[in-house]
N, C-alpha and C positions, 0 to 999 in steps of 0.2 A: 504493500500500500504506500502511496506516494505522503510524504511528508512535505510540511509548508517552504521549506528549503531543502530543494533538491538538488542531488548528485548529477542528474542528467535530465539533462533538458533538449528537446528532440524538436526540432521546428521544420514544418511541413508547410513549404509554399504551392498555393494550389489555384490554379484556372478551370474550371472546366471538369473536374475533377468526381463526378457522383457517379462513377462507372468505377474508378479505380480506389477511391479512398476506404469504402468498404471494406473492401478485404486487405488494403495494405492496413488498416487502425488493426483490424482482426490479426495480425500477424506480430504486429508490434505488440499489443497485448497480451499476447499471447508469451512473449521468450522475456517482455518487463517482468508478470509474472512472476517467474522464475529466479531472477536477481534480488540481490540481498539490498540492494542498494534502492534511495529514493529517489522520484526520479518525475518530471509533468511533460505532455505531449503538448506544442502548442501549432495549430493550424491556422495558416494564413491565406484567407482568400484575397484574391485580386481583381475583383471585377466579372465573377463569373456571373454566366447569364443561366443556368443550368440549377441543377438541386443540390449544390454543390454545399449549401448553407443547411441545408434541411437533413442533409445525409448525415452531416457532423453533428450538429446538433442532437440527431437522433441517438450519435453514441457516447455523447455526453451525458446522457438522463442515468444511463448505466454507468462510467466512466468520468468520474472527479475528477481524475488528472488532468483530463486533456481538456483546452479552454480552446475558444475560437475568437480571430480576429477579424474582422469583415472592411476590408477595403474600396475604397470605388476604385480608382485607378489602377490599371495596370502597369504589370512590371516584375517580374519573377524579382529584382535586384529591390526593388521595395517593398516586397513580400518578406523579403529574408531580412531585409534588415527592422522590420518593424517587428518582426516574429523574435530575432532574437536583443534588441534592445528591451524587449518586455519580458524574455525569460531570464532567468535566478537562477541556474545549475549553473555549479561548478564549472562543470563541461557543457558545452553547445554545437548539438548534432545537426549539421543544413540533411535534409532526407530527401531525394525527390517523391513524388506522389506516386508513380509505379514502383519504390522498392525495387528496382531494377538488382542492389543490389541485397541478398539474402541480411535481412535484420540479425543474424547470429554474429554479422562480419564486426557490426557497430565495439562488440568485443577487442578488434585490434588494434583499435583508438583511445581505447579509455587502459587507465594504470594498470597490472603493471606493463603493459605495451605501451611507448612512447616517450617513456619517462623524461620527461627536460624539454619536450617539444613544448611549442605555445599553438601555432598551428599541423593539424594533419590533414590530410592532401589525399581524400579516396583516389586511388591510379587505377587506369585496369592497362597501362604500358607497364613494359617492362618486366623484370623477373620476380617470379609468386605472381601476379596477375594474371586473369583468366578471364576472358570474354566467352560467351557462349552464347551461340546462335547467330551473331552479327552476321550477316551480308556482305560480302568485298567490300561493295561500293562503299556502306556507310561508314565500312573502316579507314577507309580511301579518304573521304569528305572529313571525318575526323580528324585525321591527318592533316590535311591541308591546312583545316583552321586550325590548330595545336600549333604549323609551322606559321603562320600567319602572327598567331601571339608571339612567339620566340623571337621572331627578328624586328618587332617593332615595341615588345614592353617587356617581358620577362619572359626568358631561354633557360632561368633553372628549372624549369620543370616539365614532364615530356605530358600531362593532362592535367593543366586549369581547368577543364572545364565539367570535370566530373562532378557530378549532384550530390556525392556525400565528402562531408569535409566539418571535422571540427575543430572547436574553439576554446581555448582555456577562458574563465572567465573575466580573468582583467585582458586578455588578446581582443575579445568577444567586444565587451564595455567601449574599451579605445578604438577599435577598428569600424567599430559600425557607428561608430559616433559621429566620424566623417568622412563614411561612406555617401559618395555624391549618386553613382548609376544608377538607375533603377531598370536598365536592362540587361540582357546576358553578360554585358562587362563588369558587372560585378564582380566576378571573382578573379577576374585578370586586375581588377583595381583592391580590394584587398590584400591580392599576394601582392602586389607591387608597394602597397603602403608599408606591409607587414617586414614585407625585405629592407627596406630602407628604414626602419624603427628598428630593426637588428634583431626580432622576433625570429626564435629556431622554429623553423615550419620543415618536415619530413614529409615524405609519402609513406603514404598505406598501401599496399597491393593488393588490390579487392579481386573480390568473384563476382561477375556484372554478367547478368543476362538483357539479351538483345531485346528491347521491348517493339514490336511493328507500329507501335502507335506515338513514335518519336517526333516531337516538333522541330526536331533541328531542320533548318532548310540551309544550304549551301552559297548561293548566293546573297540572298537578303542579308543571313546571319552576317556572312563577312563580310560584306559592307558597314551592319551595323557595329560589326565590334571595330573594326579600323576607324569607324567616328568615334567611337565612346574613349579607345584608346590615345586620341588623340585629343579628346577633352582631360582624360587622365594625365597625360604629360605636360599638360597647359595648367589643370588644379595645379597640380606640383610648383610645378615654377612660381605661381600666383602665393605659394604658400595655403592652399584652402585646405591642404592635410595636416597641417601644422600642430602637435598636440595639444590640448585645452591645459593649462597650466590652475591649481584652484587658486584662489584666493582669499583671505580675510577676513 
């Protein structure tokens, strides 16, 4: 049972989402359950137009932990960041809504895996990683945009763009404090904050199944992150990531 301060805190940004969130809540409840530790689910809708508000809610009436947040505008980057400046765990899990990857993995992120990191970095590149089911192509398009980030913001790492990634809580606090995107560049502009604050960020190498109902698209996308990107190098300069210093 979840306690008023909790250990983990799991934030689910969601569009469209009354097909899938069902059974991923049921999944995750299901292996929380099981953990000794406390822990609240929180979901962030974005502007869906669908039963996306009514499906969560419905498993709230059984399920305390999980609370919902209800947005008008969209933006998966302002989903997550308003989902997790409102959670309180220790640790701060981004999750996408298909659970693409197996909620047991959520294990290789939290103590004692990772110990000293601030940020972790779900990869499904690389070695221990494992995709299943993918299509060429969309491994291909993956690609492209992965090499796309490397040569114009940040080259340490071979998947930015993976949907599970978490956050210590003082990483969590400072990073989305002045997180600006509120679109898929989001996480090409956190890692890039995160690396210049001198934050140890690792990867994970997850197990990722291939979901057919993926919104990535290829051109639109990389258009959109080569602008967002290009706002991120400009915030910088401007100083608008600057840390909040307290005062008096």
């Amino acid at each position: 049972m979840a306690l008023n301060t909790p250990f983990l805190s799991i934030v689910i940004p969601a569009l469209n989402e009354e097909h899938r969130l069902p059974p991923t809540l049921a999944k995750i409840d299901e292996y929380l359950c099981t953990q000794d530790y406390s822990y609240e689910v929180i979901v962030v809708d974005n502007g869906s137009t669908d039963r996306t508000k009514e499906v969560v809610e419905d498993f709230i009436e059984t399920h305390d932990y999980v609370s919902f947040i209800q947005l008008s505008e969209r933006g998966k980057g302002r989903a997550v960041k308003a989902g997790m400046l409102a959670a309180e765990g220790d640790y701060r899990f981004i999750c996408d809504a298909d659970l693409s990857m197996p909620i047991e993995e959520i294990a290789k992120f939290l103590p004692p895996n990772g110990i000293g990191a601030d940020v972790l970095i779900g990869s499904r590149e690389g070695e221990g990683a494992n995709r299943v089911g993918e299509p060429e192509y969309r491994h291909l398009i993956g690609r492209i945009f992965n090499f796309i980030v490397k040569v114009t913001a940040v080259n340490e790492f071979e998947d930015t763009q993976c949907g599970f990634k978490m956050f210590s809580r003082e990483a969590a606090d400072d990073l989305f404090s002045v997180q600006q995107m509120n679109g898929i560049g989001f996480d090409v502009e956190l890692i890039f904050i995160a690396l210049r604050r001198g934050y140890n960020i690792i990867d994970v190498p997850i197990t990722w199944y291939y979901d057919d109902d993926s919104r990535m698209r290829l051109f639109q996308d990389s258009l959109h992150i080569l602008v967002e990107i290009w706002e991120i190098r400009k915030n910088w300069r401007k100083g608008v990531y600057e840390q909040k210093t307290e005062t008096n």
